[in-house]
N, C-alpha and C positions, 0 to 999 in steps of 0.2 A: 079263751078258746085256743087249744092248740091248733099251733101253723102246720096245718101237713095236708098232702092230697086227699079228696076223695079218690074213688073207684074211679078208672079212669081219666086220672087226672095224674098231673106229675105239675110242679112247680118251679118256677124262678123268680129269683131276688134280688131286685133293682132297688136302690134310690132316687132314680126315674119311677115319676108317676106317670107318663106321660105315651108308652110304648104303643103304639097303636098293632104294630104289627114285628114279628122276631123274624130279620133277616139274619142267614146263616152270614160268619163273620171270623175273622182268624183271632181268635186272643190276644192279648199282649205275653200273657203268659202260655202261649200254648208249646205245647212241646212237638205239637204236629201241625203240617200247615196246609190247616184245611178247614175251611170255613165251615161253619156249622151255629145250629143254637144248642145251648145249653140248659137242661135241666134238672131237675135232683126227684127221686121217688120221694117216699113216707121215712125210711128209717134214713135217708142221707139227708134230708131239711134242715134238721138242726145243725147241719156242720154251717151254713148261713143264716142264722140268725145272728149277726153280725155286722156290724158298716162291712162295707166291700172289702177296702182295702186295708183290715184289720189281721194281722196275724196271728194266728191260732193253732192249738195245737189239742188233737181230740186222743183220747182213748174209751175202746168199749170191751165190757166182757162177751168173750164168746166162749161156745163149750168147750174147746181147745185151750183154752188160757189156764195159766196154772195158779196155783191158789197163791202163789209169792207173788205173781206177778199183778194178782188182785189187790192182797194186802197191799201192797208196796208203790203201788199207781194210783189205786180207786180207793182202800183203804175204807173205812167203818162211815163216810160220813153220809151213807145213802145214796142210791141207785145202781146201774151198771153203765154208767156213765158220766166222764168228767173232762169237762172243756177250759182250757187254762188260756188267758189273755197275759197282758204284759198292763201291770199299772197304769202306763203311760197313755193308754186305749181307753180306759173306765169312762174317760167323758165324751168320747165319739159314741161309744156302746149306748149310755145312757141317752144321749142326744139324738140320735138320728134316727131319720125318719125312715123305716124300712116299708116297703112291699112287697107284696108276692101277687105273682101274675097264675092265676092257672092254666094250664094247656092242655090239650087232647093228649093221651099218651101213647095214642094210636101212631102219630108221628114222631117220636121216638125210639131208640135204640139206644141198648148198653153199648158203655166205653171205656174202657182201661180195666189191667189184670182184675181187679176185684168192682167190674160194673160199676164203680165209686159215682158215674155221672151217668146221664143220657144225653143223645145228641140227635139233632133232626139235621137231616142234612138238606132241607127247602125249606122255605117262608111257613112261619105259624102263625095264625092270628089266637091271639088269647080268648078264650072263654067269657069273659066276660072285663069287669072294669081292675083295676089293681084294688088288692084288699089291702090296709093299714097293718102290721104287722105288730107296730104297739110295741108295748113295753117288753124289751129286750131279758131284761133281768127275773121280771115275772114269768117270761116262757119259760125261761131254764129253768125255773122253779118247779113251774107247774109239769113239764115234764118229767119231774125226778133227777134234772142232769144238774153236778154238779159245776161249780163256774169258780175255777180256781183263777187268783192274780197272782204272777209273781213278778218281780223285777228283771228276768230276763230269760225269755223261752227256751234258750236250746236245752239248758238241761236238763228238766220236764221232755222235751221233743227227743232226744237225744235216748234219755232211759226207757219212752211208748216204744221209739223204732225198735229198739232191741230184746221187747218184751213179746210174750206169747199174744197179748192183746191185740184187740182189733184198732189201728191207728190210723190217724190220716192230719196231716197238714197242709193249712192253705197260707197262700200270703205272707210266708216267712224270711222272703226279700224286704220285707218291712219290719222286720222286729232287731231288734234292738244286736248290736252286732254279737257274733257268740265270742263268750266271754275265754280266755287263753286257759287252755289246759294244763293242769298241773299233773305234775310226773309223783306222785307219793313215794315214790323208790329213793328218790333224791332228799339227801339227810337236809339239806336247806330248805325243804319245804314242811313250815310249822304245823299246819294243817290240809291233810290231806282232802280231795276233792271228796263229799257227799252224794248221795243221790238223793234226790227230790222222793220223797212218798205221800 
């Protein structure tokens, strides 16, 4: 089954089975400070199918994206969309136990330039019990999203930001430090930098 709202519904995704009720709260990562709950619609879900504190780096096609920046991101291996981890993640990914809470989405509102989340800014009780969320690697499948590893995100995240594509990273205070820039102009460097496609 894919993990995504009904009608009416918007989702969030805990490692907590245990939420009885969603008190608005300042993030650790917020950029604004102002307590709230957090949830995601149908097409932003998959960016958490995820352990929490997992680093991640998304791209998707949209009708604005140019065709290089297809080949060269999302490339022949299927779907319009491809979600890349860091090796070092593959056994939290596999491991853990995820849930999704459903919520009314009546108390929700969009937040940030591209509505990327929603926010309630009072107490939500959840719809019902938290549902198992299950095998991580089978959702991306069954979705169509590709689930790329590589040894170290920024470059991958680095070539999304600066492509026509629809992008977004979470949790990349945790990935792996970005690795030192090489200048290809400088005759001492034997191999110049690649991009990731």
């Amino acid at each position: 089954m894919i993990m995504r709202p009904a009608a009416g519904e918007v989702l969030h995704f805990s490692e907590d089975s245990d939420i009885r009720l969603f008190r608005p709260h300042i993030a650790a990562s917020a950029r604004r400070m102002e307590a709230l709950v957090w949830a995601v619609d149908a097409a932003r879900a998959p960016d958490y199918w995820f352990p929490r504190q997992c680093p991640r780096a998304m791209v998707w096609a949209r009708a604005s994206s140019s065709r290089a920046d297809r080949a060269r991101l999302i490339g022949d291996g299927g779907g319009e969309r491809v979600h890349a981890i860091e090796y070092g993640w593959l056994p939290a990914l596999q491991q853990v136990k995820l849930f999704a809470y459903r919520l009314p989405a009546a108390s929700f509102r969009p937040i940030g330039a591209e509505s990327h989340a929603l926010v309630a800014r009072e107490e939500v009780a959840p719809l019902g019990p938290p549902e198992p969320v299950g095998d991580l690697l089978a959702l991306h499948r069954e979705a169509g999203i590709q689930l790329r590893l590589y040894d170290n995100l920024w470059p991958f995240w680095d070539a999304a930001a600066g492509s026509t594509l629809g992008h977004s990273a979470i949790r990349m205070r945790n990935a792996r430090p970005r690795p030192e820039r090489v200048d290809p102009r400088r005759p001492s460097d034997p191999h110049p930098p690649t991009l990731i496609g």
